[in-house]
N, C-alpha and C positions, 0 to 999 in steps of 0.2 A: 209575281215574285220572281226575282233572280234564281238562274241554278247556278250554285255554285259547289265546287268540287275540288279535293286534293287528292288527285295522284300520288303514293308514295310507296319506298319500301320497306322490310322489315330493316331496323337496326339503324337507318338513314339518318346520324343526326341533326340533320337541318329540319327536320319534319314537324316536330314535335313547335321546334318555336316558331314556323313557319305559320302554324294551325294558330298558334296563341295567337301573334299578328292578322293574321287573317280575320279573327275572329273580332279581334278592336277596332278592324276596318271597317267590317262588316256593322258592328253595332253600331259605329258610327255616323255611316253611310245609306243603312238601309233601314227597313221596317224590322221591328225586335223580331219576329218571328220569322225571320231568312235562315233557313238551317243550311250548314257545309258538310256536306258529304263527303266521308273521309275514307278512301278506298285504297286498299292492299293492293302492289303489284308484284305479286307474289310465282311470276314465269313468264318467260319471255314469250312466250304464247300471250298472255294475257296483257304483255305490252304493246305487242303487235297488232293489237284489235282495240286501242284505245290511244288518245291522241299523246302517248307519253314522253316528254321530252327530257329523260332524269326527274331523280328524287330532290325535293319535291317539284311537281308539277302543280297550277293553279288554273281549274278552266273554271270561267264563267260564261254559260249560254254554249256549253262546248268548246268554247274556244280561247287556245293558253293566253292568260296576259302576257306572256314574256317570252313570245316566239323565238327560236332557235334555228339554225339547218335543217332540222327534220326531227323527225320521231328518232326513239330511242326502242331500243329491241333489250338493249342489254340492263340487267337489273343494277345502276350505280345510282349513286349519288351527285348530283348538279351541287353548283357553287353556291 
């Protein structure tokens, strides 16, 4: 089974419908019982130790579909 995961932060509106789509994707694509880990980046400490590239970020198997420049330290919101 897939790991999959959402990076995000408080407030971030992109997040919220980010999870819904992810989640049509996911049912679509995978076995019904793939669950998406949906995790707080709630300090830039805790961004710093996690592959976060802005809110929301999407890793599968660890690793972002929609790589960028680099990690992200600062708690914002991506496009």
């Amino acid at each position: 089974m897939a790991t999959i995961e959402l990076l995000h932060i408080a407030g971030c509106p992109n997040s919220e419908e980010t999870l819904h789509r992810l989640q049509l994707a996911v049912n679509i694509t995978l076995p019904s019982n793939t669950p998406i880990k949906s995790t707080l980046i709630d300090s830039a400490e805790t961004a710093a130790n996690s592959p976060f590239a802005g809110s929301p970020t999407i890793l599968v198997e660890g690793v972002d579909l929609f790589t960028t420049d680099g990690r992200a330290n600062d708690l914002a919101c991506g496009i």
